[in-house]
N, CA and C atoms as an extended XYZ file, in Angstrom:
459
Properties=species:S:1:pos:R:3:atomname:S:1:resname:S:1:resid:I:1 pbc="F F F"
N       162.800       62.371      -62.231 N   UNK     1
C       162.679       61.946      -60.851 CA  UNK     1
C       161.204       61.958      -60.464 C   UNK     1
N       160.774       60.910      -59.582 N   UNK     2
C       159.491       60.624      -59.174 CA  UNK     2
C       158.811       61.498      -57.917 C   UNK     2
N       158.139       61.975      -58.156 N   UNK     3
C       157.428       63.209      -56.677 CA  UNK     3
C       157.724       61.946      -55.471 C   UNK     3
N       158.297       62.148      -54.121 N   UNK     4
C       158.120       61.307      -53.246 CA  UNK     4
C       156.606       61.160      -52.445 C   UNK     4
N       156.033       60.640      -51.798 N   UNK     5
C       154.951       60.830      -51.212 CA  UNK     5
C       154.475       61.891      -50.475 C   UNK     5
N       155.899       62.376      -49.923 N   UNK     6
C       155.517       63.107      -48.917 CA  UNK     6
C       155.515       65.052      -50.105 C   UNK     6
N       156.111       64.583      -51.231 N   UNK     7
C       155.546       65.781      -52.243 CA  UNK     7
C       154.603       65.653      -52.909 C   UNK     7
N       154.097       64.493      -53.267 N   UNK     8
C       152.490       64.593      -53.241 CA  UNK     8
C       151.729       65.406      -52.438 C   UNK     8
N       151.966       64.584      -50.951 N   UNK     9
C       150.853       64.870      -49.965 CA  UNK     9
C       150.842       66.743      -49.982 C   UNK     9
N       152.065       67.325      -49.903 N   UNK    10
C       152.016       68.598      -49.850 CA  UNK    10
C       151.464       69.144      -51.057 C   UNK    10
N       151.416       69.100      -52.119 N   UNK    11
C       150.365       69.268      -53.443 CA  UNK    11
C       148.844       69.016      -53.107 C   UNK    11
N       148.409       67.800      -52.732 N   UNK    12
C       147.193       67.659      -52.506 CA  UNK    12
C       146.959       68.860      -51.394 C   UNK    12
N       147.683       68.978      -50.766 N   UNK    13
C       147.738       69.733      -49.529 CA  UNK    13
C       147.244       71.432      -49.783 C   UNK    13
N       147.784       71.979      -50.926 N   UNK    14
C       147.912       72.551      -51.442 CA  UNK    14
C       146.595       73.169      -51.920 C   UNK    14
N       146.434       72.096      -52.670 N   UNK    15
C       144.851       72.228      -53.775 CA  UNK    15
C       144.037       72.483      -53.056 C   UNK    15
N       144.179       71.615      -51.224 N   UNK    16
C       143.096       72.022      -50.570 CA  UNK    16
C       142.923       73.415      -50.010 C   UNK    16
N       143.713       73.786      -49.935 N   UNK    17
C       144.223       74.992      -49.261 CA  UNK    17
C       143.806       76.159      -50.299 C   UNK    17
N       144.265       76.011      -51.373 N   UNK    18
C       143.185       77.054      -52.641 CA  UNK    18
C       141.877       77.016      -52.433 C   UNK    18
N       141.357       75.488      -52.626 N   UNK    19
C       140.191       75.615      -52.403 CA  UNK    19
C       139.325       76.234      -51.582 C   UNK    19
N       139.810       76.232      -49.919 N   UNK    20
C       139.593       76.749      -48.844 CA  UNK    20
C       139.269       78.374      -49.256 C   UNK    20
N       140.269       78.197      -49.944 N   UNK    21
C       140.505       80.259      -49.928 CA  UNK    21
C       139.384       80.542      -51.065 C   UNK    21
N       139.140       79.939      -51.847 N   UNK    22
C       137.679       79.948      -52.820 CA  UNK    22
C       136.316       79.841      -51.908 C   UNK    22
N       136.686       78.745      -51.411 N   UNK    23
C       135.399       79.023      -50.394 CA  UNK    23
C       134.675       79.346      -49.074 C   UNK    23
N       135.298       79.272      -48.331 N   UNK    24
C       135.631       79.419      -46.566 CA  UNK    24
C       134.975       81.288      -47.095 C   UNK    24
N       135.668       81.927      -47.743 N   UNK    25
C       135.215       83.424      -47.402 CA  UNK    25
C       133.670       83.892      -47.966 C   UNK    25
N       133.377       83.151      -48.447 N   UNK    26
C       131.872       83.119      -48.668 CA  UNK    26
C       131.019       82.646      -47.732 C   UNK    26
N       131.830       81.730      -46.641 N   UNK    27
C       130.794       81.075      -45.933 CA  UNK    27
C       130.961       81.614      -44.547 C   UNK    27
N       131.685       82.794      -44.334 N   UNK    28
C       131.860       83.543      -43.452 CA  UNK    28
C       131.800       85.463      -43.609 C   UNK    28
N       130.742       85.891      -43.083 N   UNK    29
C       130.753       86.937      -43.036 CA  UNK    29
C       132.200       87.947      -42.938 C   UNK    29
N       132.098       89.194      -43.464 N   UNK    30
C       132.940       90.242      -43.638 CA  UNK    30
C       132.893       90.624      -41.923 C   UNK    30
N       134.346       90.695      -41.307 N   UNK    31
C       134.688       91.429      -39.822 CA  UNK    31
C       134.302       92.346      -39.736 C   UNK    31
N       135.483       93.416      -40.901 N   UNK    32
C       135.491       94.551      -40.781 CA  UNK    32
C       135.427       95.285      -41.634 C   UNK    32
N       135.409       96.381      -41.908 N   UNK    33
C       135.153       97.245      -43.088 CA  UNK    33
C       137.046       97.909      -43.343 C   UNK    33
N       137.666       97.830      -44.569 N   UNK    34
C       138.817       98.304      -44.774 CA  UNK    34
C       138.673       99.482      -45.087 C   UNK    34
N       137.696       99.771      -45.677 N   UNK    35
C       137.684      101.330      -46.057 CA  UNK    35
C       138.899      101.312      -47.755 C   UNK    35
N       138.046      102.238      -48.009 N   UNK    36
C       138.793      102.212      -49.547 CA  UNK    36
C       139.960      102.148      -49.528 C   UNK    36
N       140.796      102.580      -48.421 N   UNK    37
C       142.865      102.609      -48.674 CA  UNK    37
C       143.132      101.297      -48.470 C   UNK    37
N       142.407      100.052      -47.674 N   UNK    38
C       142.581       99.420      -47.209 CA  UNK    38
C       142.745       98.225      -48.366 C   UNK    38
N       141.311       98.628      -48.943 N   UNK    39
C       141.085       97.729      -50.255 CA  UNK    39
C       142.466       97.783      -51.175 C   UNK    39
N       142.476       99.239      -51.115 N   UNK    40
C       143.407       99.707      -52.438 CA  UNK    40
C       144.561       99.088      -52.378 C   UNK    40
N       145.166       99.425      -51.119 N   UNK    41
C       146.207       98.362      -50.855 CA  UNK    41
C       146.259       96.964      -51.203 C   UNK    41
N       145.415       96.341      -50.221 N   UNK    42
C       145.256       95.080      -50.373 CA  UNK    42
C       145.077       94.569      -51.846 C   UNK    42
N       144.310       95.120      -52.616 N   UNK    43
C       144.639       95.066      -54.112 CA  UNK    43
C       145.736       94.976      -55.286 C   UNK    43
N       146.268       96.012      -54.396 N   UNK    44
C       148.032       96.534      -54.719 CA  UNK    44
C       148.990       95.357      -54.717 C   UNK    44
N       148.597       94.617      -53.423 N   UNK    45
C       149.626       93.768      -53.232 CA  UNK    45
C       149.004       92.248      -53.482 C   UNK    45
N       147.567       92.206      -53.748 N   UNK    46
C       147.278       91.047      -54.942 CA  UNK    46
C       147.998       91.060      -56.078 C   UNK    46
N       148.159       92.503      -56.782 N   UNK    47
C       148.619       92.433      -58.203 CA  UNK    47
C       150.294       92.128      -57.983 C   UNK    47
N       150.803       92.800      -56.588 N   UNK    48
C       152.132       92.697      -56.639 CA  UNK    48
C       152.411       90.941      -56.897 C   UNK    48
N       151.838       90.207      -55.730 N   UNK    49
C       151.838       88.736      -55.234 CA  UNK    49
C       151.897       88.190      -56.847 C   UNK    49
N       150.972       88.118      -57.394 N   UNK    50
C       150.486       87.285      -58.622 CA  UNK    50
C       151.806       88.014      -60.214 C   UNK    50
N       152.205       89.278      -59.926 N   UNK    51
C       153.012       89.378      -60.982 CA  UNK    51
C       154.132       88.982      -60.509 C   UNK    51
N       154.488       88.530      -59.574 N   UNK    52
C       156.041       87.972      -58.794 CA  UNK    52
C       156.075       86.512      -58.911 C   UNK    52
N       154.677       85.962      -58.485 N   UNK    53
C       154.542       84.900      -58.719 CA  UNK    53
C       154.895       84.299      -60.593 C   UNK    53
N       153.775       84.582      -61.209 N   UNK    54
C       154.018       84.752      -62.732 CA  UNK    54
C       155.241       84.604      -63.035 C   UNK    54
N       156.273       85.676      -62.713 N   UNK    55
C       157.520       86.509      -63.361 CA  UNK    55
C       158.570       84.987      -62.928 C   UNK    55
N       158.070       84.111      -61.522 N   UNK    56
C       158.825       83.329      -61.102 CA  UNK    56
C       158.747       81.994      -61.859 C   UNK    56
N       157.843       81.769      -62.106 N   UNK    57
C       157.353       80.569      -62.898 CA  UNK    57
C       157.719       80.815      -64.295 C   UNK    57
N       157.821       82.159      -65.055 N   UNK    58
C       158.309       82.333      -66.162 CA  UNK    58
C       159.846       81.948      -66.162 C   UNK    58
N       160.626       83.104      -65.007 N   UNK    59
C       161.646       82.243      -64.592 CA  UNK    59
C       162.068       80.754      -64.557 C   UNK    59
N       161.486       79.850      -63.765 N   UNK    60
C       161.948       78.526      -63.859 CA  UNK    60
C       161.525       78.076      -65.394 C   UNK    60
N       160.875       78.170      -66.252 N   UNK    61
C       160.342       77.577      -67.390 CA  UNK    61
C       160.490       76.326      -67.084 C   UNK    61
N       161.017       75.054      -67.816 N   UNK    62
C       160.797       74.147      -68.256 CA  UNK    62
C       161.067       73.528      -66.406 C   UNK    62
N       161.109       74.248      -65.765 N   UNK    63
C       161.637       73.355      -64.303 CA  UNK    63
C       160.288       73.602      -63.296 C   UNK    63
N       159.594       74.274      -64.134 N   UNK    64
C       158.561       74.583      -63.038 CA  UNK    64
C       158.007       73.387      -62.934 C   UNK    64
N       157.404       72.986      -61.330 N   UNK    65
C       156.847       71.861      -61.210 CA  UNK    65
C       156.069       72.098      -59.603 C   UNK    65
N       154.861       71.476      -59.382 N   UNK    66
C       154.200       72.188      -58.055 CA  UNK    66
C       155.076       71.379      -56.986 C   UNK    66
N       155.580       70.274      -57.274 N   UNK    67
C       156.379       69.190      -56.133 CA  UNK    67
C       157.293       70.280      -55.761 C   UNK    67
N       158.363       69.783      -54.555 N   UNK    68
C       158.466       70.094      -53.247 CA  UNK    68
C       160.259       69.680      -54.087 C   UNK    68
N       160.151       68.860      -54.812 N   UNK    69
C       161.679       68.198      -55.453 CA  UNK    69
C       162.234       68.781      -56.719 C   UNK    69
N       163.042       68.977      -57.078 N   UNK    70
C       163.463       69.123      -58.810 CA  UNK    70
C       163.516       68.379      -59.151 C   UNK    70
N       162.775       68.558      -60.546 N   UNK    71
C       162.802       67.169      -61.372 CA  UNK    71
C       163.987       67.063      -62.009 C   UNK    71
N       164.091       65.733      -62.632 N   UNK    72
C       164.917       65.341      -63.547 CA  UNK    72
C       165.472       66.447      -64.264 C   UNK    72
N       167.327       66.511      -64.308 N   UNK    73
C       167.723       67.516      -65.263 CA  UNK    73
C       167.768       68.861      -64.791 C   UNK    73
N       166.715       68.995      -63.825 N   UNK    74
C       166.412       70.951      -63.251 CA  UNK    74
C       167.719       71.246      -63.181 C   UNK    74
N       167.801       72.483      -63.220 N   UNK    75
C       169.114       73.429      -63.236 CA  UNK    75
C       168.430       74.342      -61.684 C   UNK    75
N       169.267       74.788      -60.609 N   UNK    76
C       169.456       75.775      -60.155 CA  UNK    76
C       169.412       77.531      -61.045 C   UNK    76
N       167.943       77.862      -60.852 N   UNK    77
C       167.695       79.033      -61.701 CA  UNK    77
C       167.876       79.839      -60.661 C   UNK    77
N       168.802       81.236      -61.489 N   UNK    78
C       168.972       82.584      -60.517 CA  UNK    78
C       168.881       83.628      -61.225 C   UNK    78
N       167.818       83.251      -61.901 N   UNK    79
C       167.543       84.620      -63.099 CA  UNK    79
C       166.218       84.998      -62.419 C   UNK    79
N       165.807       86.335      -62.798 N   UNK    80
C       164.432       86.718      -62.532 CA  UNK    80
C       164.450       86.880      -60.965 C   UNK    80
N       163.005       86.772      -60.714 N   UNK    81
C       163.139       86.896      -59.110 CA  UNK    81
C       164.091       85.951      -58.436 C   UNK    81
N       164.930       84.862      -58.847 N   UNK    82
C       165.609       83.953      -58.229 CA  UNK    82
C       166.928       84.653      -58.043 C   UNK    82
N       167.058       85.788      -58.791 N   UNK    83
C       168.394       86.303      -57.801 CA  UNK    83
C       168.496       86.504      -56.753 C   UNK    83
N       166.713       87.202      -56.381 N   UNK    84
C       167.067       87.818      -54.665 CA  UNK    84
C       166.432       86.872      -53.589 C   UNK    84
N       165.434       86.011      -54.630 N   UNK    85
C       164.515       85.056      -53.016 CA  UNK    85
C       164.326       84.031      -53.756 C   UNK    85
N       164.692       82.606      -52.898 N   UNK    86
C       164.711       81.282      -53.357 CA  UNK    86
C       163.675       80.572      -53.699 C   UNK    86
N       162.154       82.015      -53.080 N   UNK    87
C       161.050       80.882      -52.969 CA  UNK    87
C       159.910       81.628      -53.099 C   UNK    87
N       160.040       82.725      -54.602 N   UNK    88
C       159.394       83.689      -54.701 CA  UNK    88
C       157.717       83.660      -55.127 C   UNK    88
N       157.981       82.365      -56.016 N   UNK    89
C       156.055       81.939      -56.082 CA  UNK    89
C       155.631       81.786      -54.977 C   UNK    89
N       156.030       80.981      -54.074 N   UNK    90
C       155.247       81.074      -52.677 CA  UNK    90
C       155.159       82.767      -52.163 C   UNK    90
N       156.202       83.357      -52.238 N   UNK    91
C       156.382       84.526      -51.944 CA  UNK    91
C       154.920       85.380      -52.548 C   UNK    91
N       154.879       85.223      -53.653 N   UNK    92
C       153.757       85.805      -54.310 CA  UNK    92
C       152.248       85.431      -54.276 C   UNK    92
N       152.184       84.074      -54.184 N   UNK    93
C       151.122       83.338      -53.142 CA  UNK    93
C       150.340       84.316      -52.059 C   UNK    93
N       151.721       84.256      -51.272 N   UNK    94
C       151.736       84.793      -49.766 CA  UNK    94
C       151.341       86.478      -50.094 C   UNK    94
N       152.025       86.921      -50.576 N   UNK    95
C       151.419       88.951      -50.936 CA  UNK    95
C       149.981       88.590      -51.156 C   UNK    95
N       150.165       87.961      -52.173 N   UNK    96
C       148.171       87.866      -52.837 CA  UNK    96
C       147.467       87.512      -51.940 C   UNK    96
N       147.976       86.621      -50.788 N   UNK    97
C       147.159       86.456      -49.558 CA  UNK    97
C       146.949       87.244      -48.614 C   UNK    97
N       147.835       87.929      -48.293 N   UNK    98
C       147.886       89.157      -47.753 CA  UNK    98
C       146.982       90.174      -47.971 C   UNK    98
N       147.202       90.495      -49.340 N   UNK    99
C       146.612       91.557      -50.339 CA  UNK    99
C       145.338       91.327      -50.130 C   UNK    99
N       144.525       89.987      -50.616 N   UNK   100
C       143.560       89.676      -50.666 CA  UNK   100
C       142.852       89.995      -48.906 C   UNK   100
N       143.445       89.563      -47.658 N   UNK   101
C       143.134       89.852      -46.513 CA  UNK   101
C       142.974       90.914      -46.149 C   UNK   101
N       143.576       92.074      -46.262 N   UNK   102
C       143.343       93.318      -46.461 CA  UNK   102
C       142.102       94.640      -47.205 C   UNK   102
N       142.134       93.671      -48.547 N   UNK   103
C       140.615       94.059      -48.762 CA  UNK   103
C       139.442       93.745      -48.738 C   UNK   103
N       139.789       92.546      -48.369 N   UNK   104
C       137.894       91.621      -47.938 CA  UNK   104
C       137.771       92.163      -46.748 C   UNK   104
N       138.956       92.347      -45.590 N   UNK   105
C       138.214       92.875      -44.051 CA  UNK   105
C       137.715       91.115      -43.636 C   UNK   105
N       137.754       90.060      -44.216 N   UNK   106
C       137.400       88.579      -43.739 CA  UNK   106
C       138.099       87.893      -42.686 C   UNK   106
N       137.830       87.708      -41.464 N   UNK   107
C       138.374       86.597      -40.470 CA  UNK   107
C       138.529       85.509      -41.226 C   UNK   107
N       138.223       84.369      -42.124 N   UNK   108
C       138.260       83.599      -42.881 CA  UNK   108
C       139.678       83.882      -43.640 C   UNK   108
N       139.187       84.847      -44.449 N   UNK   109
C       140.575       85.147      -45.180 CA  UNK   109
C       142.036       85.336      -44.542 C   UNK   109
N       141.555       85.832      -43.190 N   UNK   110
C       142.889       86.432      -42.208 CA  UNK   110
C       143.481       84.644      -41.810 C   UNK   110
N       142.591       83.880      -41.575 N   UNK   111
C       143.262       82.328      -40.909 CA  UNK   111
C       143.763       81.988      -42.178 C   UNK   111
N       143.136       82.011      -42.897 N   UNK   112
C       143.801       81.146      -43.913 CA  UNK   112
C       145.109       81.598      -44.775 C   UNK   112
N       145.225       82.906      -44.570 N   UNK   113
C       146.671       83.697      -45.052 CA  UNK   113
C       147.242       82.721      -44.125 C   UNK   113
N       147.265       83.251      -42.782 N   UNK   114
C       148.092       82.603      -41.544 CA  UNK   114
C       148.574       81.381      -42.199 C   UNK   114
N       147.431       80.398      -42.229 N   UNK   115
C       147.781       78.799      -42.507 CA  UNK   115
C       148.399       78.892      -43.938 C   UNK   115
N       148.158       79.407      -44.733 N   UNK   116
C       149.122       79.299      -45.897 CA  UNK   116
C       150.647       79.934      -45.295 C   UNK   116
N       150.632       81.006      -44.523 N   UNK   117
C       152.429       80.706      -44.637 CA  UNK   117
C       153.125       80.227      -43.739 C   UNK   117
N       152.081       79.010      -43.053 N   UNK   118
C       152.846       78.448      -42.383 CA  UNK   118
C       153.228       76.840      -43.059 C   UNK   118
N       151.909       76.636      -44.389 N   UNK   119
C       152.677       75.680      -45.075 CA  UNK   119
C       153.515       75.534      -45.798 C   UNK   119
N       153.355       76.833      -46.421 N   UNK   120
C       154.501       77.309      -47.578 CA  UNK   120
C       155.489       77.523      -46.502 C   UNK   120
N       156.079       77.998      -45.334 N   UNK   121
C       157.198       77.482      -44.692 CA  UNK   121
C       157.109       76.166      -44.955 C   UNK   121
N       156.771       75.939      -44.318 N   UNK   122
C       156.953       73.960      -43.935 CA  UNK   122
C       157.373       73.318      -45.531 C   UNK   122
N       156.690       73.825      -46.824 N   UNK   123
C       156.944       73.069      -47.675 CA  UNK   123
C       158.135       73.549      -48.557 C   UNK   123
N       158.641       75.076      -48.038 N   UNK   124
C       159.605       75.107      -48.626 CA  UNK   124
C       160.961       74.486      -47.545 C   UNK   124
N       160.459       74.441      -46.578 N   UNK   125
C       162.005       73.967      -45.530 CA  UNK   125
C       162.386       72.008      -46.073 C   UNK   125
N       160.888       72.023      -46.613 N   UNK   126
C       161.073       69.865      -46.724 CA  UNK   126
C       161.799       70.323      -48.560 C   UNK   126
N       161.410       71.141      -49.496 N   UNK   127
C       161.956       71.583      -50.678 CA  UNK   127
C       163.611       71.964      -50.393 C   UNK   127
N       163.653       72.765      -50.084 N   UNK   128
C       165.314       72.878      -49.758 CA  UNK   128
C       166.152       71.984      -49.211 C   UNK   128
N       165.573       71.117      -48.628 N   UNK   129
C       166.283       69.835      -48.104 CA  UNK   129
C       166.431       69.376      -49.472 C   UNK   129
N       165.643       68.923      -50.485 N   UNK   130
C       165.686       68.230      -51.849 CA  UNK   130
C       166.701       69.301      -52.490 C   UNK   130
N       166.874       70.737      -52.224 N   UNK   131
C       167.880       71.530      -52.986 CA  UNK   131
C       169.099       71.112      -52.970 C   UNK   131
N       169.723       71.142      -51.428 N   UNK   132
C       170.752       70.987      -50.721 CA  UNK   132
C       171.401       69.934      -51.190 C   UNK   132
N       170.163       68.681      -51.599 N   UNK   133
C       171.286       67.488      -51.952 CA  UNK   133
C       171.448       67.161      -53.870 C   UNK   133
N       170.516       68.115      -54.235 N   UNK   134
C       170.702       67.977      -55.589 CA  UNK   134
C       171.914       69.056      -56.471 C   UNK   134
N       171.886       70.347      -55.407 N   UNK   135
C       172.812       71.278      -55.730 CA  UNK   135
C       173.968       71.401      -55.083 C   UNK   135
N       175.313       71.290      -55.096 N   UNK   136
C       176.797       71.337      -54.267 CA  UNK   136
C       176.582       72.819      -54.116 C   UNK   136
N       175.968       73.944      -54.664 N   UNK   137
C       176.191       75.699      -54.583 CA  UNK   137
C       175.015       76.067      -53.860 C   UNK   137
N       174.286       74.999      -53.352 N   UNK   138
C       172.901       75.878      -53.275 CA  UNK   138
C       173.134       76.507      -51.861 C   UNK   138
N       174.085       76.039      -50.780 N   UNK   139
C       174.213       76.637      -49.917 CA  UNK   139
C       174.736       78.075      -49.676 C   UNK   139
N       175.442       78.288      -50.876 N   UNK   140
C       176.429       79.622      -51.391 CA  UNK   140
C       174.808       80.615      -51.677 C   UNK   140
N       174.206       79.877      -52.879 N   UNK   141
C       172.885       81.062      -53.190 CA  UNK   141
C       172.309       80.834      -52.375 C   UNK   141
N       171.849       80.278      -51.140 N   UNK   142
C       171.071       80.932      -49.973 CA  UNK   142
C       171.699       81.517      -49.174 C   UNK   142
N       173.077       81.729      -49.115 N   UNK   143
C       173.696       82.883      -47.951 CA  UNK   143
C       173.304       83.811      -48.632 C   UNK   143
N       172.913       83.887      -50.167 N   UNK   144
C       172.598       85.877      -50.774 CA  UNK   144
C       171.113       85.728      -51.381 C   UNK   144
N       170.230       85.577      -50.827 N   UNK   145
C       168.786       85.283      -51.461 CA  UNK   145
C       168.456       85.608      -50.007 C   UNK   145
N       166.595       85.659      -50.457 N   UNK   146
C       165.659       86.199      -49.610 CA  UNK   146
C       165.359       84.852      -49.153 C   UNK   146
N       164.503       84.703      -48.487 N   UNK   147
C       163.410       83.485      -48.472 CA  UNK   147
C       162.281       83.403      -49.355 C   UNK   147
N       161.261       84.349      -49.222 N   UNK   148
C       159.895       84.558      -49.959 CA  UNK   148
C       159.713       85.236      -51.436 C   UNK   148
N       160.157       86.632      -50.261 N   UNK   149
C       159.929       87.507      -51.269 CA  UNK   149
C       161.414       88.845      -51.561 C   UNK   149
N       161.862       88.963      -53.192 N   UNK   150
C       162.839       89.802      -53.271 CA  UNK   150
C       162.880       91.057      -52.399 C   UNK   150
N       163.709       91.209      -51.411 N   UNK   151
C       164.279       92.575      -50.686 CA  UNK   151
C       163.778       92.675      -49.588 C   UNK   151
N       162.667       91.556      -48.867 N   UNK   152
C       161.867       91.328      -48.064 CA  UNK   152
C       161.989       90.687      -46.772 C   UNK   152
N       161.873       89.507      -47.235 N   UNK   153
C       160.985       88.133      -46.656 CA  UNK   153
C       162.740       87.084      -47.088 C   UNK   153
């Protein structure tokens, strides 16, 4: 199946939005000072974000894809983090953004967490629409799944 436009645009969308987070915090001074627990944390839950993320994408294997649609053939995966949250790479995204906000102490970093989970909403609500009509059960595994993140979110 072909990415539609509007799963493009959210990919490009995307890339920009990394990018941002690569650079925007360099070009804006540090707020506040976290103080070492602050860091530590925020660290904590970089490593959490990025091994959830990982663990999820290992999960989907051959279905992983950055579009917004399942491709051709995808199976409904509920192994790994997909038992408890439907949308756990973003989920892990989102911690690492978090995480990461927490120990820089960056206003920069703090908007741009914000704006990331408000696209990763937005791009998982236009994604689940593509679930809904590719899967007859998918409504069953979102009455028992998270949103983001397992036990959470």
């Amino acid at each position: 199946m072909k990415p539609s436009k509007t799963g493009i645009a959210f990919v490009v969308a995307q890339v920009g939005l990394f990018a941002a987070f690569a650079w925007l915090p360099r070009a804006w001074s540090v707020a506040w000072d976290t103080g070492t627990w602050g860091a530590a944390v925020g660290w904590a839950l970089v490593a959490i974000g990025v091994a959830l993320g990982v663990a999820a994408g290992v999960a989907l294997g051959r279905d992983l894809t950055p579009f917004p649609e399942p491709r051709s053939g995808a199976r409904l995966v509920r192994a790994g983090p997909y038992r408890h949250a439907r949308h756990p790479i973003y989920g892990g995204l989102l911690l690492a953004a978090l995480g990461w906000t927490l120990a820089s102490g960056s206003v920069a970093v703090a908007l741009l967490t914000i704006t990331a989970a408000l696209f990763f909403d937005a791009k998982r609500r236009f994604e689940e629409r593509s679930l809904r009509a590719r899967f007859v059960d998918y409504d069953a595994y979102r009455s028992v799944t998270r949103v983001f993140v397992p036990f959470l979110v």
